[in-house]
N, C-alpha and C positions, 0 to 999 in steps of 0.2 A: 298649210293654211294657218292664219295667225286667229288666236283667239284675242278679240279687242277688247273685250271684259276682262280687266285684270282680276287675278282671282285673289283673295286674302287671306293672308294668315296673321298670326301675331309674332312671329319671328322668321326672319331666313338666314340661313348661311351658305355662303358660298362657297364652296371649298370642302371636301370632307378628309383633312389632312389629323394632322395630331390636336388640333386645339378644335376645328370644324365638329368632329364628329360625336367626342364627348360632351360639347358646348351642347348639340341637337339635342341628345338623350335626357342632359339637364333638364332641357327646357321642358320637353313635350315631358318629361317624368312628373314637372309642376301645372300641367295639362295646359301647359301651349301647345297649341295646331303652331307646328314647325315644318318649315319647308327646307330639304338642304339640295343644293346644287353642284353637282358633279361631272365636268366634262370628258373626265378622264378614266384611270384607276381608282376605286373606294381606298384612302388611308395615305395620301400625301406622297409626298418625298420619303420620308422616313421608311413606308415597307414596301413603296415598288422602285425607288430610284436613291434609296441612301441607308440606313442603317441596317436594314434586312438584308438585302440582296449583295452588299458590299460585306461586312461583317462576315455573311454566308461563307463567300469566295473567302473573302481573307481566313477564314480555317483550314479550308481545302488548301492555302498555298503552305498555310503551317504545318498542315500534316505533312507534306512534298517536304517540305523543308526539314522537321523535325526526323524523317523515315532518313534522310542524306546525312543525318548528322547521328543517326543510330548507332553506328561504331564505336562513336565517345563513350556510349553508358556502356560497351559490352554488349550488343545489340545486333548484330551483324545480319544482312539483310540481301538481297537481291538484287536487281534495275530498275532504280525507280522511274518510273512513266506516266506522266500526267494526261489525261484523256481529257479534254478540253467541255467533248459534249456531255461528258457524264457531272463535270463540274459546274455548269451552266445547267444540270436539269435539274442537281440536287437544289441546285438557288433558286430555280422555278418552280423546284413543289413546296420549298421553304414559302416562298411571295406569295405562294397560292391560296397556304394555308392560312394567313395574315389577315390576305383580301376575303376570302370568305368571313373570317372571324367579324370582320367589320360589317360587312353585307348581312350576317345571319344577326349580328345586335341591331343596326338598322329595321331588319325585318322585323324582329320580336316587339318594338318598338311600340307602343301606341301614339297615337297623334304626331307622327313624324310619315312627309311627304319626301319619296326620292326623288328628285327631276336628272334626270340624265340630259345634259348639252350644256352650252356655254352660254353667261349670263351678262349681261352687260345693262346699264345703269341708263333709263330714257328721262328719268328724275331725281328726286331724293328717296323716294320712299318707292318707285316703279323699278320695277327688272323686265326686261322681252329676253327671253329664252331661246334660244336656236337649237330645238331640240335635235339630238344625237338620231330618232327616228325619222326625221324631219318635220316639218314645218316650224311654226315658234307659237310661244306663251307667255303672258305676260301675268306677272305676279307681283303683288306689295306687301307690303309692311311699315311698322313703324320702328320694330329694330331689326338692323340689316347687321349680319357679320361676313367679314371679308376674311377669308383664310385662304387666300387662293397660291401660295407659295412663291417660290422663283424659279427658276430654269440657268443652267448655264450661261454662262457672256462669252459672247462668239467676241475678239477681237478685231477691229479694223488692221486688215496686216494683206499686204499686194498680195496679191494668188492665193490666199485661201479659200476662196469662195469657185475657186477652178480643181480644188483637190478634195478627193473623199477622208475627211479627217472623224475622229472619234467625239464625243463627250462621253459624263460621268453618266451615261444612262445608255448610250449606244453602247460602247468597250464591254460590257456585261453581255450582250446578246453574241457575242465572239465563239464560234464554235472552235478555232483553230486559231490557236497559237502565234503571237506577234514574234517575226523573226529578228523584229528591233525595233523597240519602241520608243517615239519622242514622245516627249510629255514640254508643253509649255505649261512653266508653273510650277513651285515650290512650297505650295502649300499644301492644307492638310488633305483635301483630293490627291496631287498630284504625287505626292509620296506613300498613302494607302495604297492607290494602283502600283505606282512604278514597285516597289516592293514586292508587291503580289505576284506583278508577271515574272517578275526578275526570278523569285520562287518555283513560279509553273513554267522557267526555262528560255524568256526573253532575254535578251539584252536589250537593257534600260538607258537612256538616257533622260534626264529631266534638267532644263533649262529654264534660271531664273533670272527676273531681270533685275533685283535685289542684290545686294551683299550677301544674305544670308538664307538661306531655309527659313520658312515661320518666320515672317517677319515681324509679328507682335512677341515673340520670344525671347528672351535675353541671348546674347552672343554665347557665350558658354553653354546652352543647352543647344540650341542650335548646332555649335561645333560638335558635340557630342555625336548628335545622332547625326549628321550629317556622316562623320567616320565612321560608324555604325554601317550606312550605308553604301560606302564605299567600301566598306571588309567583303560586303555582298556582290562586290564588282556593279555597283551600279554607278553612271560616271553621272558629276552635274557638273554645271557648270553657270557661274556666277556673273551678276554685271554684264548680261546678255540680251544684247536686243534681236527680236527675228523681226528683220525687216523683208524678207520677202519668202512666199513657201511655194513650191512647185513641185510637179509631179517629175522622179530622178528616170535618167535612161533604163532604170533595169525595173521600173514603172511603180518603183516606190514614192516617198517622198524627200526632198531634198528644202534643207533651211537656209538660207543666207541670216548670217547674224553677224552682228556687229559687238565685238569684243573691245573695248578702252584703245577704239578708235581705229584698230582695224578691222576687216573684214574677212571670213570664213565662210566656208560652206559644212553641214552633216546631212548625211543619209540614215533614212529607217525604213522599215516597211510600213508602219505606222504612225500616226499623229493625234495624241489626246490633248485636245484642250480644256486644261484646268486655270482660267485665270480669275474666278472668283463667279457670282453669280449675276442675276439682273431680276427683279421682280415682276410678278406676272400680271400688270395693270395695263396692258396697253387692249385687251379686249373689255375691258372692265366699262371704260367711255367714261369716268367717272368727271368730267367737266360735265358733262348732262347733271350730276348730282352734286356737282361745287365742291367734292373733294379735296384738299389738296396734297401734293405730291414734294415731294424733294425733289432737288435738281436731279439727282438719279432715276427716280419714279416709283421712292418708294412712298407708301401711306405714311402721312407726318399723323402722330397721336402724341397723349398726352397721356401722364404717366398710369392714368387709369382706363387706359388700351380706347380713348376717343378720337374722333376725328375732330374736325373742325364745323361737320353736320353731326346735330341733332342726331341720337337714335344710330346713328350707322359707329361702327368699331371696328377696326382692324385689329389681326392676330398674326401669332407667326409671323415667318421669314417675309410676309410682303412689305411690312412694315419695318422692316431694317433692323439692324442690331445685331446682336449674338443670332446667328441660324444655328439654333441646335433644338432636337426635338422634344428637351426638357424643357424649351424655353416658352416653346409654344403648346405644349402641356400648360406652364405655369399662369402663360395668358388664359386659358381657359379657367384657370381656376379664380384668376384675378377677375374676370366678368362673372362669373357665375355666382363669387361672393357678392359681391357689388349690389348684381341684378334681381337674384333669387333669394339672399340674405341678408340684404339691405346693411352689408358688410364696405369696409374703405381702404379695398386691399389695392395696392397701387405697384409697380415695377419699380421701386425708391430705395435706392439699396440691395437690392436683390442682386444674391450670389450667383457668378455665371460660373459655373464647374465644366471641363469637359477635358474629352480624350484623344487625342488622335492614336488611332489604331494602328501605327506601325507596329513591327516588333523589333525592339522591347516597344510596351505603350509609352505613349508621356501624358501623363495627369496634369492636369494644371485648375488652379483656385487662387481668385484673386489677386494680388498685383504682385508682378514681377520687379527687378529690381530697377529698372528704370524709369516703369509705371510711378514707383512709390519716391523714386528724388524726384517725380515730375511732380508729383502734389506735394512734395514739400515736406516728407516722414524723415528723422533722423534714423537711420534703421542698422539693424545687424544683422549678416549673412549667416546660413548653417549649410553646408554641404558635406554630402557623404558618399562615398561610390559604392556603385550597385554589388561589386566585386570582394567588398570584403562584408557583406551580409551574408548569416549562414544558411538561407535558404536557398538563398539563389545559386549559393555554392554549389549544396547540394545538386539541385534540379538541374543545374549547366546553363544558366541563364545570367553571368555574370554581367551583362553590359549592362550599363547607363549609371547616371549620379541622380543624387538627391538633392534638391536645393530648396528651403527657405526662409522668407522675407521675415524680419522680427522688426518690431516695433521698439527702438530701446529705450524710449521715456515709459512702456507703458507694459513691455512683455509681450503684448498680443501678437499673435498671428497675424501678419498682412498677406501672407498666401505662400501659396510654393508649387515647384515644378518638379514633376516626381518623372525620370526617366528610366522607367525599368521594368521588368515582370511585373503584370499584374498593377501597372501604376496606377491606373484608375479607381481601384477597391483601397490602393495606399492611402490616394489622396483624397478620397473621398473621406475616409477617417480625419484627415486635417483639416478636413471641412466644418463634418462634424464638431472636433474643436474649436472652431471660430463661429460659429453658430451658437455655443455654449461660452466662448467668451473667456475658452480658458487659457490663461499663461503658459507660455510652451514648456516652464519647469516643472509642469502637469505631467507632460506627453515623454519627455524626457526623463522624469521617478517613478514613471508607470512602469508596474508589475506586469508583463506582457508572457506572454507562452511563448515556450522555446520551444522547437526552433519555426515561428512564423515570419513572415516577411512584414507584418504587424510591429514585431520587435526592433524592426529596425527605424521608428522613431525614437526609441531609448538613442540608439547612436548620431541621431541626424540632428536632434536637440542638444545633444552633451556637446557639438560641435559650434556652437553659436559665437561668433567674435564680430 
């Protein structure tokens, strides 16, 4: 039954993801009556379909991996045997304990309303609720926030829609083992998984329709860890179109692709589709509310996270950009200054860092080297392999290089791609120095502790031509 009184508060959010939920707390902390709306899981992508539950597994395949490779240190060891459902329950009490965490600050909460069901726009400042219990609700405001994420992009491709295929949210609830797995898709999804399984005993393939892996990467990183994953017997395969997918005679499934102009066929038991995402506005109704959208359908804002209406703001992955869940972290902090501190903190400039969690990782900060002739930088390369650093020696973790981008009119850091143990903590220090502004013959005559993996910007800077 629908309540035709809409009820009011002084803010709502839709969405209770990474920027949704602390945005709530902010508000009802400054004693707004906050309403937040949740159709799903409490805590976004990030802890029940992306960096929790992903991250989880991705240990469990390093341990398989690291326990097979125990003979290298002196280590000698038994059969190693991957049990699928015990790996998928450790990830389930992991996401559980997330979601609660988010639920019980929720609860603790004052003047913060939970609405359970899905929300959609009948004006500017109206929501009608379709509640989870059923009937619907209708609620207003005069600031509305949109955190509502994105979800996988299914590709238009003949027979897919006739075959049981994966996403980055199904492939997790796998009790048992792919006895071969496709993956459409060479990014940072689809080589997280394909890695993983290939660890917990699949055979991997992953198919891209690029020249390269990571196609925002420079060539040379790219080839790097592309070899990397081929040491691992994972095959890929390049300039690949799948034009058509069916279910195979021994009831797997079967690709027709198209290779520089001929045609093939592969078999797996499995099929993950990772070919980027799609944002989650088509329940939203948001022409009831004059929103408007990109040709994709994400939220168009402006650099101080607005729309095009009054009072309503988009956050996070709906509104395009970097999906990473620093980013939509940092939206939340970007309105909460703005709104609660009469602050004029804008997205302008703002450093996008991030990881892909292969093993070895690759860090990446700021512009690559093609990024930086594309704006026009006269610039100097520094590169160094992961192989003659003495940490990594030590630990048996010799793969990947170092590379970065130098400014040579001016010294500064324009960014770098760190491929190797622990890259992420690397690069995040190069971060750190570009945020301080400092000249990389800083980073380079820094007194660093022997023997850390730290130490090896002394070497990646002495390298600069």
């Amino acid at each position: 039954m629908t309540n035709l009184t809409p009820k009011t508060f002084d803010a709502i959010i839709i969405g209770a993801g990474q920027a949704g939920k602390p945005l709530a707390l902010a508000l009802a902390g400054k004693g707004r009556k906050t309403a937040i709306i949740e159709r799903n899981y409490l805590g976004g992508t990030c802890i029940n379909y992306g960096c929790t539950p992903t991250k989880t597994l991705i240990a469990s395949a390093h341990m398989a991996y690291q326990a097979r490779r125990s003979s290298e240190y002196g280590v000698h060891t038994g059969e190693i045997k991957v049990n699928m459902k015990e790996v998928k329950k450790r990830k389930d009490k992991i996401v559980e304990q997330f979601r609660k965490s988010v639920q019980d600050s929720l609860d603790k909460a004052e003047n913060i309303t939970l609405i359970r069901g899905e929300a959609s726009f009948t004006s500017s400042k109206v929501l009608e609720i379709k509640l989870t219990d059923g009937g619907s609700q209708q609620i207003q405001a005069e600031n509305i926030f949109i955190d509502c994420g994105s979800s996988p992009m299914i590709p238009a491709i003949e027979g897919l829609s006739d075959v049981q295929y994966l996403t980055s949210a199904s492939i997790m609830e796998l009790e048992e083992l792919p006895e071969h797995l496709l993956i459409l898709g060479g990014g940072y999804i689809g080589l997280e998984f394909g890695q993983m399984f290939r660890r917990f005993g699949s055979q991997v393939s992953i198919l891209e329709h690029g020249s390269q892996l990571l196609s925002r990467e420079d060539p040379d990183i790219a080839r790097e860890l592309a070899a990397i994953l081929q040491q691992e017997e994972i095959h890929l395969f390049f300039n690949t179109e799948v034009t058509k997918v069916a279910r195979s005679s021994s009831g797997g499934i079967e690709l027709t692709l198209r290779e520089d102009g001929k045609t093939r066929t592969v078999q797996g038991s499995h099929l993950l589709i990772a070919v980027g995402t799609t944002p989650n506005t088509k329940a939203l109704n948001l022409d009831a509310a004059g929103v408007k959208t990109s040709d994709k359908g994400y939220i168009v804002v402006n650099e101080r996270l607005e729309t095009n209406q009054a009072g309503i703001y988009a956050l996070g992955d709906i509104k395009g950009g970097p999906e990473f869940t620093h980013i939509s972290y940092d939206d939340y902090r970007i309105v909460e200054k703005n709104l609660l501190e009469k602050g004029n903190a804008t997205t302008r400039d703002r450093m996008v860092p991030y990881t892909v969690f292969t093993d070895p990782q690759l860090g990446r900060i700021g512009l690559s080297e093609k990024e930086a002739h594309k704006q026009g930088y006269t610039i100097k390369t520094a590169k160094f392999p992961m192989k003659y650093v003495a940490r990594a020696i030590e630990t048996g973790h010799m793969q990947g290089i170092m590379k970065a981008i130098i400014d040579a009119e001016t010294s500064q850091i324009l960014g770098a791609a760190i491929l190797g143990i622990e890259a992420g903590e690397i690069m995040s220090m190069i971060q750190i120095a570009m945020m301080g502004k400092l000249p990389y013959p800083k980073l380079r005559d820094a007194v660093l502790a022997h023997p850390t993996l730290a130490e090896s910007l002394n070497s990646l800077f002495s390298k600069v031509e």
